[in-house]
Structure formats: structure tokens, C-alpha cells
C-alpha positions in Angstrom: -25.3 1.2 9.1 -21.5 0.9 10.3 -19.4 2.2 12.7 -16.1 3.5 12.2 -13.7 3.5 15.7 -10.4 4.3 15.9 -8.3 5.2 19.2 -5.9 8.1 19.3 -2.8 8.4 21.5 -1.3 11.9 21.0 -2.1 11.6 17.1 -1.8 15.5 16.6 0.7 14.9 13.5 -1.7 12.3 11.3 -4.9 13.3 12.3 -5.5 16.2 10.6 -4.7 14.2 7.1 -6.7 11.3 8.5 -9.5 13.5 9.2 -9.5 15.4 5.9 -10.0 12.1 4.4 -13.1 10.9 6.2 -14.4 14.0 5.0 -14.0 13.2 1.5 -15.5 9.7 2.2 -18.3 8.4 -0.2 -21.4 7.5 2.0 -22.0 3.9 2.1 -25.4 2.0 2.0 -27.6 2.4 5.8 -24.8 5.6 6.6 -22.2 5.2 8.8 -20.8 7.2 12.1 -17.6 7.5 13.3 -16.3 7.2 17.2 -12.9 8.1 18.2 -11.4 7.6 21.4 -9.1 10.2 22.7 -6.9 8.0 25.0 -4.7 10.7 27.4 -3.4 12.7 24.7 -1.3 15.3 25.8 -0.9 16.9 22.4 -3.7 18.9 20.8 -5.3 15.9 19.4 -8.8 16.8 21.1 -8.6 20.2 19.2 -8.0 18.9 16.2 -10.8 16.3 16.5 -13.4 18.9 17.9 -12.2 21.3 14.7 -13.9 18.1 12.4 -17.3 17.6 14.7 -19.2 20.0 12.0 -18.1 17.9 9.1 -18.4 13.8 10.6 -20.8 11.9 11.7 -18.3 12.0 15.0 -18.7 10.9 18.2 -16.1 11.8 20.6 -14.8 9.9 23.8 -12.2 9.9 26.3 -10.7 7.9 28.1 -8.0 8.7 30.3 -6.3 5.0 31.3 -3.5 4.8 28.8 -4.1 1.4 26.4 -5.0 1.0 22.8 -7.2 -2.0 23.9 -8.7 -0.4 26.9 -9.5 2.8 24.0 -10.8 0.1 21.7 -13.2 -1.4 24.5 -14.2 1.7 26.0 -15.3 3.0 22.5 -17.3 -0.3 21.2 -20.1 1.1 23.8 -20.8 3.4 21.4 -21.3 1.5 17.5 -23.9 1.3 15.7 -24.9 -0.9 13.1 -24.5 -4.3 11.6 -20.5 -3.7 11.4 -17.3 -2.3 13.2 -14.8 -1.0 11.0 -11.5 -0.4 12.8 -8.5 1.3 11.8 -5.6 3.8 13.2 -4.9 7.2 13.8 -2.6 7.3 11.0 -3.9 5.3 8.2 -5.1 7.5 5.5 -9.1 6.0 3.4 -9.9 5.8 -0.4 -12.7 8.2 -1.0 -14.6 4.4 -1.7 -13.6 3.0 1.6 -16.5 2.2 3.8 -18.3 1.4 0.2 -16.1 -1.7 -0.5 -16.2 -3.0 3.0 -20.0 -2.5 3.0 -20.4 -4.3 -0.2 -18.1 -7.1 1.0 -19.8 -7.8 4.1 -23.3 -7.5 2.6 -22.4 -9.6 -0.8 -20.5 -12.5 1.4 -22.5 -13.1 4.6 -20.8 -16.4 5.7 -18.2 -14.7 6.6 -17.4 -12.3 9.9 -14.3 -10.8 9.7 -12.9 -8.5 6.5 -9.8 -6.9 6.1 -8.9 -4.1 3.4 -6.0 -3.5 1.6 -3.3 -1.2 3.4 -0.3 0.5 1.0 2.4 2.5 2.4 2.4 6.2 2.4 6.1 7.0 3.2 6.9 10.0 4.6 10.3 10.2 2.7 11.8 8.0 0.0 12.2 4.4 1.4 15.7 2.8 1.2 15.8 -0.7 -0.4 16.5 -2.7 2.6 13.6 -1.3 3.9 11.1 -3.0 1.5 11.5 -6.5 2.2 9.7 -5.6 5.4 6.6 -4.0 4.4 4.4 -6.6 5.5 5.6 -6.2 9.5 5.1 -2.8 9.4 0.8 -3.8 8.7 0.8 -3.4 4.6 -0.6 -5.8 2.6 1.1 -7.8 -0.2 -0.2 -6.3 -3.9 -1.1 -9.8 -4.9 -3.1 -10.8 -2.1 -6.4 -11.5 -4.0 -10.3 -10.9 -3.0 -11.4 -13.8 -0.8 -10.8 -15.8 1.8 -7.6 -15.5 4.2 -6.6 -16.6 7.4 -7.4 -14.0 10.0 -3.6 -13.5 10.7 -3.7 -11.6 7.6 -6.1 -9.0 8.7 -4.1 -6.2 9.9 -5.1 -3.5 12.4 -5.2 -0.1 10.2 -8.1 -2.1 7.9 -10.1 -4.8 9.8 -13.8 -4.7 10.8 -16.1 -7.4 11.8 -19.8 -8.1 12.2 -21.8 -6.1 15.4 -22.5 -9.7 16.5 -18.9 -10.4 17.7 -19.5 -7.7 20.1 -22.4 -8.5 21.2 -21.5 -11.9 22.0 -18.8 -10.5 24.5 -15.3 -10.3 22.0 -13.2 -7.5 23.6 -9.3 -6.9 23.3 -7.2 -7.8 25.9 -6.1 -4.7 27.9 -3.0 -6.5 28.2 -1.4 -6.0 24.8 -1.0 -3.4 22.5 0.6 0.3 22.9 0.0 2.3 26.4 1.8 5.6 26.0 5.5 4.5 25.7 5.3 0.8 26.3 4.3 -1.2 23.3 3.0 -5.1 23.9 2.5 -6.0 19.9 0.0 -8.2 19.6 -3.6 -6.3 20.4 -5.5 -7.1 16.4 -3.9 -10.6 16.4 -5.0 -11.8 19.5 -8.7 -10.3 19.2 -9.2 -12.0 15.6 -7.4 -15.1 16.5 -9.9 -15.6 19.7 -13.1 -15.3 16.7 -10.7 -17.4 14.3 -10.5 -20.1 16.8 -14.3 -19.7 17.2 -15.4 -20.5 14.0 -15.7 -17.1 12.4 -14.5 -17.0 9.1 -12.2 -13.7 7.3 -12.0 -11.9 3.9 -10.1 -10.3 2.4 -11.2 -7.1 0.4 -8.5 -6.0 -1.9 -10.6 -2.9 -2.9 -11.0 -1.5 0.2 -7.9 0.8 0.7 -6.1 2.5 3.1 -2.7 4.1 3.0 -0.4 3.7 6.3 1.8 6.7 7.0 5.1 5.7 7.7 6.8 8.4 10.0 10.9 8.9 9.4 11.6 7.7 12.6 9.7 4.6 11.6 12.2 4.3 8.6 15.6 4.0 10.7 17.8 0.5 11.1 17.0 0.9 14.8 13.0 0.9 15.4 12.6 -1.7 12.5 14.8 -3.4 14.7 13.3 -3.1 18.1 10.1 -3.8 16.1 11.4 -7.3 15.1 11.9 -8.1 18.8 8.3 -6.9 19.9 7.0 -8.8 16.7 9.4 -12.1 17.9 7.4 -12.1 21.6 4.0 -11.0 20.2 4.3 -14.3 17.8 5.5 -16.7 19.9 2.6 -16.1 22.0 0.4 -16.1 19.5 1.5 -19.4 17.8 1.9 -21.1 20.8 -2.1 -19.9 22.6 -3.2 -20.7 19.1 -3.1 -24.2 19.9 -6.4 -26.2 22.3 -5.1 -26.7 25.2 -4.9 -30.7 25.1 -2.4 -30.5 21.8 -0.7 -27.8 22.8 3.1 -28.8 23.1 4.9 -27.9 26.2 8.9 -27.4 25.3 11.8 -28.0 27.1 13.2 -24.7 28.7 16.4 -23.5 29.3 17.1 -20.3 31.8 13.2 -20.8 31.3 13.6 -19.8 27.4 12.2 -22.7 25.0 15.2 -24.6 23.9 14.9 -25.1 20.6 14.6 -21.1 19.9 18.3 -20.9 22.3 19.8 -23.0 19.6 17.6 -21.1 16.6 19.3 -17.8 17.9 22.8 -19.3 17.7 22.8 -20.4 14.0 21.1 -17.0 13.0 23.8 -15.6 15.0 26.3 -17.9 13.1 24.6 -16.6 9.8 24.4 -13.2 10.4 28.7 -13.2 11.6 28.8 -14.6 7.7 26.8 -12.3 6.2 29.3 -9.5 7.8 32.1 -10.9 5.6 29.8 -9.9 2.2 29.8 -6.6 0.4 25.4 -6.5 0.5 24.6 -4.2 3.3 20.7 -5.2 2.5 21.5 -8.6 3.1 23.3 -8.1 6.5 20.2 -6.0 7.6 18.4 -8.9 6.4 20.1 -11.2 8.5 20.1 -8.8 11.8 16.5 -8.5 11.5 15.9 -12.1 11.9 17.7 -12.4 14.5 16.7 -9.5 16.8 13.0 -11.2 15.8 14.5 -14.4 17.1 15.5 -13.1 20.4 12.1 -11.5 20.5 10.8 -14.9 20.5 12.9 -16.3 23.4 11.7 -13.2 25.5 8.3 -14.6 24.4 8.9 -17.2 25.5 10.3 -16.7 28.5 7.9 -14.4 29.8 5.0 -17.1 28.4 6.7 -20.2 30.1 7.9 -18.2 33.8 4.8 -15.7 34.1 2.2 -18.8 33.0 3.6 -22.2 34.1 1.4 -25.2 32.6 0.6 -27.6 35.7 0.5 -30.5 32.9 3.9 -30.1 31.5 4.9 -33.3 32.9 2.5 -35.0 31.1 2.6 -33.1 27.9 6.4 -34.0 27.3 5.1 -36.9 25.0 4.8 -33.2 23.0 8.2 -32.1 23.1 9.2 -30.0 20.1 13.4 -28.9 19.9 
């Protein structure tokens, strides 16, 4: 058996579609149930769920402290089963789904953590410059290939892992991810990079499919770019926890920002005053984007270095990177 759990923040305008499809779901080997976790929704996204109870497996929760990762936690209480298949309010299943990820897990049992494939379902025709960015808006590449893959490339619409991760303790940390209005990226990446470092091992399933739905607000200049700055301080975070604390490298700050990314931001900016002079408009966005995600990494930073100082820097400088 395998437990489906998703969390839903005022998801009134996906779930219905989202729903519809679990009810078209092929069953997989041992059954499966499904636990959603209403977290403060406003909207009328418990009547919508309760309007599906007849036709799941569901099992309904709530859980009034706004937090993706506090939803997340509260709802693993309630799996069942060998595996934990987790996904988003808005990411739309393949009528053979929960099949693929059950084969997967049962055909390669070294490994604890799969991810499935995740294609966009736009909600308007996308613009070209928008393209280059599919993969930071949680959509796999099309020739990312059945097998192993680092666990930074198992994205949060289409991950599961073994029950045994749970039971040894693995939670998300309440302090990242979306809480009603205020959006700490970082939530999937953080949870599977904590296994990763483990020992636990990820595949990938390039047959088990989801489609994202990409909202028109989602598909404007400005959020992409305020997502590149949330992506910038999630990563720098990540890359920099990622390391064991006796290698990790301390750098030199500046106003308490890492140094190196101060002088990063300056030649993107340099670049992207360049790129003005040209006639691509796709290009310029290109160049924007990298740096907004650039200044997202010196707030990472920042907040990382000033919020958590390291007692050891001294002795770490024989680390410094610039």
C-alpha cells in the first residue's frame, strides 16, 4: 500500500481538476489512500474536497497554523504503507501515476527516494522567454532518463520516498516553504537533501507523470522575477548546509553579504547594462533573471552568515572561497 499527501492552501481554483484526476487513477498493487491537509484555507477548498470523499480513498485533515511544512508534518501522522507519495495542489496525474511509482520502488529496492516526471500545463500560451526557465518553475527536463539522479533533481509536485524515512524521524523544516503570503523556497530541497546526505539514494521515474498548472499570473516578467530572488536565497542555503560541518568553507563578508557573490552581482549587473544595448528582448530577460537570482543569493547569504554566525570562522579562513 501507498499513501498519497498533499497540503492545500486556498487551492479552490486547481483542486477540482486535481481531484477529477485522482478519480481517474489506475489502482496500484497493495491500494493506496490519499490524505490531504487543508492548511487555513479561506476559500472553499474544504467543500470542494468533501464534494470528492464518496469517490477517494480520502482522508481529510486540518490544520489551522499556516505552513506548507507544518501541513506536510501534520499529515504524515496519517500514511499508510510502504511509501509516501507527495505532490501539490495543483499538479495534475496520468491515469498510470501511482502505478509507475509503485513499480519503480518495488523493481529498484536500493533505492529510497523517486521522483516522477512533471510537464507544464500552461494556462495560456507561454511566450518564448518564458521557456528557458521551465525547470525553476519544478518541470522536469524531457531527456532526463529512468535511473539514478541526484536528489536535487526530485522536485516537490512528484517525489515520494520509502515509509521508513518517516519512521526514522525525517520531517520538513517548518521554517521554509509557503505560509499564506510569505514564501521561504526551499521546503522539498532541504527535506531530501537531509536523506541525500544520509545515505539514501534517488530515482528518477520518467514514466511516472504529472502535469504542473501554471497560473497567468505565474507567467508575468515580474513573479518569475521575484521567484529568481527566493530561488537565489533558498540555494545559497542549500549549497552552503550541504557541506559537513568541518569542510564547510566560511567566506569573507561584506555588510555581512559573502563577498565573492557582492562582486558576482556587479559583473551580472555589467552584463545585463550590455545586454540593454541589443535588439533580443529574450536575452535581456535572460540576463535580468540572473541577476535578481544573484541578489537572492546575497540576501541568502546575508541572512545565513548574520542570523547563524559560525564560532569557527577564524579557524575556517584556511577555507576562504572569493
Amino acid at each position: 500500500m501507498l499513501t498519497v499527501l498533499m497540503a492545500s492552501h486556498n487551492g479552490a481554483r486547481t483542486l477540482p481538476r486535481v481531484l477529477d484526476a485522482y478519480c481517474k487513477l489506475d489502482r496500484p498493487a497493495g491500494g493506496w489512500k490519499l490524505v490531504i491537509v487543508n492548511n487555513g484555507s479561506t476559500d472553499a477548498t474544504q467543500e470542494i474536497i468533501a464534494s470528492f470523499e464518496a469517490r477517494l480513498p480520502l482522508t481529510y485533515i486540518e490544520e489551522p497554523a499556516l505552513g506548507k511544512s507544518t501541513a506536510l508534518n501534520t499529515g504524515l501522522s496519517s500514511i499508510a504503507g510502504d511509501l509516501v507519495v507527495m505532490t501539490d495542489d495543483d499538479a495534475v496525474p496520468k491515469h498510470d501515476w501511482l502505478v509507475q511509482l509503485r513499480r519503480a520502488a518495488d523493481s529498484e529496492p536500493s533505492f529510497t527516494i523517486f521522483g516522477g516526471a512533471i510537464v507544464p500545463l500552461w494556462e495560456q500560451e507561454p511566450q518564448s522567454w518564458i521557456l528557458p526557465f521551465c525547470e525553476f518553475m519544478s518541470i522536469t527536463g524531457p531527456s532526463w532518463e529512468e535511473g539514478p539522479i541526484v536528489a536535487s533533481r526530485v522536485f516537490g509536485p512528484n517525489m515520494a520516498v520509502r515509509s521508513k524515512i518517516i519512521e526514522a524521524g525525517y520531517r520538513f523544516d517548518v521554517s521554509l516553504g509557503p505560509a499564506g503570503s510569505l514564501y521561504e523556497m526551499g521546503e522539498d530541497a532541504d527535506f531530501l537533501q537531509r536523506i541525500s546526505k544520509a545515505g539514501f539514494t534517488a530515482w528518477h521515474c520518467k514514466s511516472a507523470v504529472v502535469g504542473h498548472i501554471i497560473r497567468k499570473h505565474q507567467m508575468k516578467k515580474k513573479w518569475m522575477l521575484r521567484r529568481a530572488r527566493a530561488l537565489g536565497h533558498a540555494m545559497y542555503r542549500y549549497e552552503y548546509v550541504q557541506y559537513d560541518e568541518y569542510k564547510r568553507p566560511q567566506p569573507v563578508l561584506l555588510l555581512g553579504i559573502p563577498r565573492y557573490i557582492i562582486r558576482e552581482v556587479l559583473e551580472q549587473a555589467l552584463h545585463l547594462t550590455k545586454a540593454r544595448f541589443t535588439q533580443d528582448s529574450d536575452a535581456v530577460f535572460q540576463k535580468r533573471w540572473e541577476f535578481h537570482y544573484l541578489v537572492g543569493r546575497a540576501l541568502g547569504g546575508r541572512d545565513l552568515h548574520t542570523l547563524q554566525p559560525d564560532a569557527d570562522s577564524e579557524e575556517k579562513q584556511a577555507g576562504v572561497f572569493f
